[in-house]
Structure formats: structure tokens, C-alpha cells
N, C-alpha and C positions, 0 to 999 in steps of 0.2 A: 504494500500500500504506500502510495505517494502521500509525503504531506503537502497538505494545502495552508498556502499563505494568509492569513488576515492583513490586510494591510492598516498600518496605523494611523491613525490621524495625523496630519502635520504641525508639527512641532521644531523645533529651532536646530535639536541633533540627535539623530539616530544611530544605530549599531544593530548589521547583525547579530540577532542570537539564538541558542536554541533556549527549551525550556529549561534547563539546567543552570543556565550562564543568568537566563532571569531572574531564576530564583532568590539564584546567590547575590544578584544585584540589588534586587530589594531588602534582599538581610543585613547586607552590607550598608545599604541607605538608611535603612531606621536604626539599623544599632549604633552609629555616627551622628544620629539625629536623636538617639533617647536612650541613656545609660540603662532606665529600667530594662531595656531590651535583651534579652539572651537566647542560645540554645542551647539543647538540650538532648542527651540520645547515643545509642549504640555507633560509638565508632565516628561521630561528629564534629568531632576535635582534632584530635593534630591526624588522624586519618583523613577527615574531611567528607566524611560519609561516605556509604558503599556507593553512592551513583556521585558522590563530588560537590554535592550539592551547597555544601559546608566550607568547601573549601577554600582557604586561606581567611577562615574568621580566627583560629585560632590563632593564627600565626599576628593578627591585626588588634584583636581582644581582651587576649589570655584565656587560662584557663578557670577564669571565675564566671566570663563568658558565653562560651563557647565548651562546653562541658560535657567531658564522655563518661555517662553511666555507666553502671552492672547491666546484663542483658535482663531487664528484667521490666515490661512495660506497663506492670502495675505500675510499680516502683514509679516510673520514669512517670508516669501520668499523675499518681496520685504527690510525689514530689513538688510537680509543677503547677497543680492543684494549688495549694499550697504557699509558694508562689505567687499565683495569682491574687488569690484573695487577700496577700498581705504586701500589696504594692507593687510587684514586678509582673513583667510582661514577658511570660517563656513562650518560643517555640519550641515547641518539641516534636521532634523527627521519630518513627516509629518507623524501620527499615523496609517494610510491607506493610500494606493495609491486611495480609492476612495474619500479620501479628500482634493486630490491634486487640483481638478479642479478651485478651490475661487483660486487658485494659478496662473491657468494656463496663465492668460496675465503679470504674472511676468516672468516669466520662457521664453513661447516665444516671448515675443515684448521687453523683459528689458535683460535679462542673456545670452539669442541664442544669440543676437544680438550688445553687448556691444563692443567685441573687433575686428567688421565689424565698428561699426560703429565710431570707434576713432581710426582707421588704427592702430589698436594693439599697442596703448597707453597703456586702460585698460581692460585688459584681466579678465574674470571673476570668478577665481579660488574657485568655488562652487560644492558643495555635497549637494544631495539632496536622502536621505536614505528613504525608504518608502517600508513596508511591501504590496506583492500583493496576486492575486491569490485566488479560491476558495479551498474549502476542509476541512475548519472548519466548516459549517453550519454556514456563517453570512449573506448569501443570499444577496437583492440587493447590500448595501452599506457598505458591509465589503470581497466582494469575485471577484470584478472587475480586469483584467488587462490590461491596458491604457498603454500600451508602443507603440504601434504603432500612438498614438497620438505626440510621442516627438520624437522619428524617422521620424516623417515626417517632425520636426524645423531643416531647416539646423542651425548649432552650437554648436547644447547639443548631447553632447554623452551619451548613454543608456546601461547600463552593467548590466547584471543580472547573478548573480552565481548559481549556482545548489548546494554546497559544500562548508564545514566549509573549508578546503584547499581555495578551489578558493575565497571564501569569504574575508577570511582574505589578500590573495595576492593581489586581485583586489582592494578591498578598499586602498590599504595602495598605490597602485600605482594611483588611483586616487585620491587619496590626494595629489599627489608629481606632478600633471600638472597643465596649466594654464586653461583647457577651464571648463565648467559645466556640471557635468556628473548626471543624473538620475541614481540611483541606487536602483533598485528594487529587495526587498528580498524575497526570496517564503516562506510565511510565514509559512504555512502546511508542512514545512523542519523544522522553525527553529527549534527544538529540537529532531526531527525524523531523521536526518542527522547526522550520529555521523563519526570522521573520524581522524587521523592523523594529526597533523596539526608542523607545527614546533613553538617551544615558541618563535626562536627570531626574527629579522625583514626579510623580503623578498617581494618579489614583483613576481605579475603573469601580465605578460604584457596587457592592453588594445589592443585591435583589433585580439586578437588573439583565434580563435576557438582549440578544441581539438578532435581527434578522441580518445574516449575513448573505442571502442571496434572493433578491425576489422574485417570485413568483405568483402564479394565478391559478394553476390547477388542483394543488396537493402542499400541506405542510407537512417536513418531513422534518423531526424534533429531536434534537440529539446530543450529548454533551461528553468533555473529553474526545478521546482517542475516536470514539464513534461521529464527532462532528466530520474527524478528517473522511471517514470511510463515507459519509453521509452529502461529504460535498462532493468528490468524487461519484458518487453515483446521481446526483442532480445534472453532472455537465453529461454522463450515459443520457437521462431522461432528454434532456433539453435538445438530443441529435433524433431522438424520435419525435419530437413534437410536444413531450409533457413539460410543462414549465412547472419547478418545483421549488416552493418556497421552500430556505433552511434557516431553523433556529438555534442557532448556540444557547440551549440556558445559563449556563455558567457559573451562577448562584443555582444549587438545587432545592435549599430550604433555606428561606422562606421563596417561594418560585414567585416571577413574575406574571402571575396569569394575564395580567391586562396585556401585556403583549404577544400572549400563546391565544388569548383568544381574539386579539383582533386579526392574526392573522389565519386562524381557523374560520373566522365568520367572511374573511373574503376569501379563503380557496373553496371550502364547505367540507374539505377531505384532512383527515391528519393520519401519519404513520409519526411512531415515535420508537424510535431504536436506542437500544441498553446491551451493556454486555452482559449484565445481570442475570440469572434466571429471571423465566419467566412470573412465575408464581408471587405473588406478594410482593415483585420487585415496582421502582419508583415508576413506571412505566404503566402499572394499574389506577395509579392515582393521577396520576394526568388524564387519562382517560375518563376517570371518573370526573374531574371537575369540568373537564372539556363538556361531556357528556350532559351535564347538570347545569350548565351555564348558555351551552350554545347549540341544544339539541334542535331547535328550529332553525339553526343557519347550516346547518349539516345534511349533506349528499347522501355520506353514508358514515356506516359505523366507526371509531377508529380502529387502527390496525396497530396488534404492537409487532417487533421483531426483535427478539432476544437470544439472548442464551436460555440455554436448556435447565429442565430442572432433574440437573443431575452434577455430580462435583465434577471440577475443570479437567477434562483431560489433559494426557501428556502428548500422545502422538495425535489426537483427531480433534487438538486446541482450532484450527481454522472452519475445522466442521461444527462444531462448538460457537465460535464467535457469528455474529449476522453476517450474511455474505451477499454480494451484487443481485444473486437470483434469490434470495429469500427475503430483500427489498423489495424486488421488481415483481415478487408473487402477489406481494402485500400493498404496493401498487396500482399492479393491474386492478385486485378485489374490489380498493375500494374508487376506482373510477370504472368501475366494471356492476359496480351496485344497481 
């Protein structure tokens, strides 16, 4: 799979990057702009993370900064927990999002829940950075994506970028709020994703989707690694005749419906692709609000296209993830209604 460019708005100076180079550009921007700022995580520090992401904060920081933990992501969550509620602003790296789960009764029973439960005394100003997604052949427990597990905590917000652009704006704006945001990177991007990026500070709003390509026929709804696969197969549609609206969400929770449904109410079709399972993943709930909001501006029903409900294969990972013809099935269906 090819990546696809977003281009960025103009601005005074630019730099190739991939998402990787973003990342670390935003890290490096707010922790230069706000001492409470740190990281946090296996191998973070004078390694620089397994994918680099990290790297040279510790060399710029120190190690009060930039700080390598025990493998242990209780630990590493419920520390920065912690943390947070008493005045600093950690990110913390979790090396997979399939190693979030030893995490997950920090996150939703301690971080969701801190500034519900002290009437916004203390608010829990945490980042929780973690590579998802299949597409490198790590099979079960390096190709998972678990975001529909923290969309369903009310508290934590869930932001996944598609793009060194959005990457960098996004991170650098969820560093700058009070509540805990899940930030999920498509790892199979980071360095396949090269794009425009500006070298100095900016912000790309949370909750806010983008239509990155328009269209009239069909919205085709996608985020992460899946937007690249999803624009690619819009410019397939667009040689046969179908013009297909695509939407980057980018924030996953709180989602911008006002913008998923004005562009459902002018095509009347939506197809929404996850690499998720199918079953209970985020991909049912968009459906459902689409569903319950804009059922008389609709052609036909929506269509999802996911991964299966079954765990990530090792060898048959491509037959596993949505593929061009199992777009184009779910395409045809719903302009075929």
C-alpha cells in the first residue's frame, strides 16, 4: 500500500517528515515550551524507543525527563496517573497498543475517572502514545486495535492521526488540555507516510474530522493507517465513474458527527472501514448515530468493512485487514440498494 499525502496548509516553513520525525517534533516542542512536560516508558530514554520515537529527548532532557521504566505498564500508567493529578504533564509510551491491556484498570477506573470524581479539583492531564494496527506481520500480539475499548470509558478521549501533518498538530494540542487522551499511532504509516509538515508550533484541533477528498456518490469513513488504504481506493472508484467522499476522523472520541453527517446527508451512502473486528468495534457506533440522525437523507443502509472476529493472524494478516475488493463489494451494495 502506497501512502497518501495530506497536504498542509501554508504556513511560512515546512519539512518533510514521516510520522515518526512528527512525533518526536512535537515532544520536543512542548517539553522546550513546558518543564511540567515529560516521558515516560519501556526503552524511551537513552534507547529512544523501539520505533525512535523518543529519540534524542534524553540526550536534550535528562533522565528526570525522559525516563525509562520497569516493563511493567500498570506500573508505567498508574505512575503517571499520578503524575498527573499532582501537576505534571506525562506522556507515556506503551511499546504496542497490545500491551496496553496490564494497563487497562488504570486508565478506566483511575485516569477516565479522576476529575468526575473530585468535581474537577484534579483533572488528569495525561498522554498515552501507543503504536496500533496490523500490516507488519506481528500477528497476535503486535497487530491489534483496541480503540473501541477506551471509546467506550466515558473520560478519555481517543485520537488517532492518519498523517505526519495531523500527527504533529494533534499531539501538540493534546498536550495543551486537561483530560487523558489515548493516542494511537498507525504504526505501518510510521515511516510510509511522508508529508509537509511545518517546523514550528501549531495545533490541529481535537474533535475535529476532515473531509479530505470530495465527493457526491458515497462517504467512505476511515481513520489511521485505513484512511491511506481508503484514499487509494476513492482515486480506483473515481476511474469508474463513482465519486467518493473520504473522511479522516482523527479524533475518534468525542467524534465529530456534525461533519460525518453532513457529508452523509449529501452523498445518502456511507461505508466506514476499521481494522478492528467486526463485532462491537467503533465502526457499529457510527453506524448507529448515522443511522438515528440521518435515516431520511439515506439511499441505503450503511456498510461496515472490517477485520474479522477472530484474533490477528500471522500469515493470512492481508486477508484479515479490508482489502480493495471487500471495499468495492460494500460499495457496489450500497449504491446497488
Amino acid at each position: 500500500m502506497q501512502a497518501v499525502q495530506q497536504k498542509a496548509p501554508p504556513m511560512a516553513q515546512t519539512q518533510t517528515m514521516n510520522i515518526i520525525q512528527a512525533v518526536n517534533d512535537a515532544l520536543k516542542i512542548q517539553m522546550r515550551k513546558d518543564p511540567r512536560v515529560l516521558v515516560m516508558g519501556e526503552d524511551v530514554g537513552k534507547f529512544g524507543g523501539v520505533f525512535r520515537a523518543t529519540q534524542g529527548l534524553y540526550q536534550e532532557f535528562g533522565p528526570n525527563r525522559a525516563i525509562d521504566t520497569p516493563l511493567s505498564e500498570g506500573g508505567i500508567i498508574g505512575t503517571a496517573i499520578g503524575m498527573a493529578i499532582y501537576g505534571l504533564r506525562p506522556v507515556a509510551e506503551i511499546q504496542f497498543a497490545d500491551y496496553i491491556f496490564p494497563a487497562f484498570d488504570q486508565l478506566v477506573n483511575e485516569a477516565a475517572k479522576y476529575r468526575y470524581r473530585s468535581g474537577g479539583q484534579y483533572p488528569c492531564p495525561l498522554i498515552v502514545r501507543t503504536p496500533y494496527g496490523g500490516g507488519i506481520r506481528g500477528g497476535h500480539y503486535h497487530s491489534q486495535s483496541p480503540e473501541a475499548y477506551f471509546i467506550h470509558t466515558p473520560g478519555l478521549k481517543v485520537v488517532c492521526p492518519a498523517t505526519p501533518y495531523d500527527a504533529k498538530g494533534l499531539l501538540l494540542a493534546a498536550m495543551r488540555q486537561d483530560d487523558p487522551v489515548i493516542f494511537f499511532e498507525p504504526k505501518r504509516m510510521y515511516r510510509a507516510a511522508k508529508g509537509e509538515v511545518p517546523t514550528g508550533d501549531y495545533e490541529v484541533p481535537l474533535e475535529q474530522a476532515k473531509v479530505t477528498r470530495e465527493g457526491k456518490h458515497v462517504t467512505l469513513i476511515a481513520w489511521g493507517a485505513m484512511w491511506h488504504t481508503v484514499s487509494e481506493f476513492a482515486e480506483t472508484l473515481a476511474k469508474d465513474g463513482i465519486s467518493a467522499e473520504v473522511l479522516d476522523l482523527r479524533t475518534l472520541w468525542p467524534v465529530d458527527l456534525t461533519t460525518i453527517l453532513k457529508s452523509v446527508e449529501k452523498t445518502g451512502r456511507a461505508v466506514i472501514v476499521h481494522e478492528a473486528p467486526r463485532t462491537c468495534g467503533f465502526g457499529a457506533e457510527l453506524s448507529a448515530l448515522i443511522h438515528e440522525r440521518a435515516m431520511l437523507k439515506l439511499e441505503a443502509p450503511v456498510q461496515r468493512v472490517t477485520g474479522f472476529d477472530t484474533p490477528f493472524p500471522y500469515s493470512l494478516e492481508h486477508d484479515y485487514m479490508p482489502s480493495v475488493s471487500r471495499m468495492r463489494a460494500a460499495v457496489d451494495r450500497t449504491l446497488n440498494y
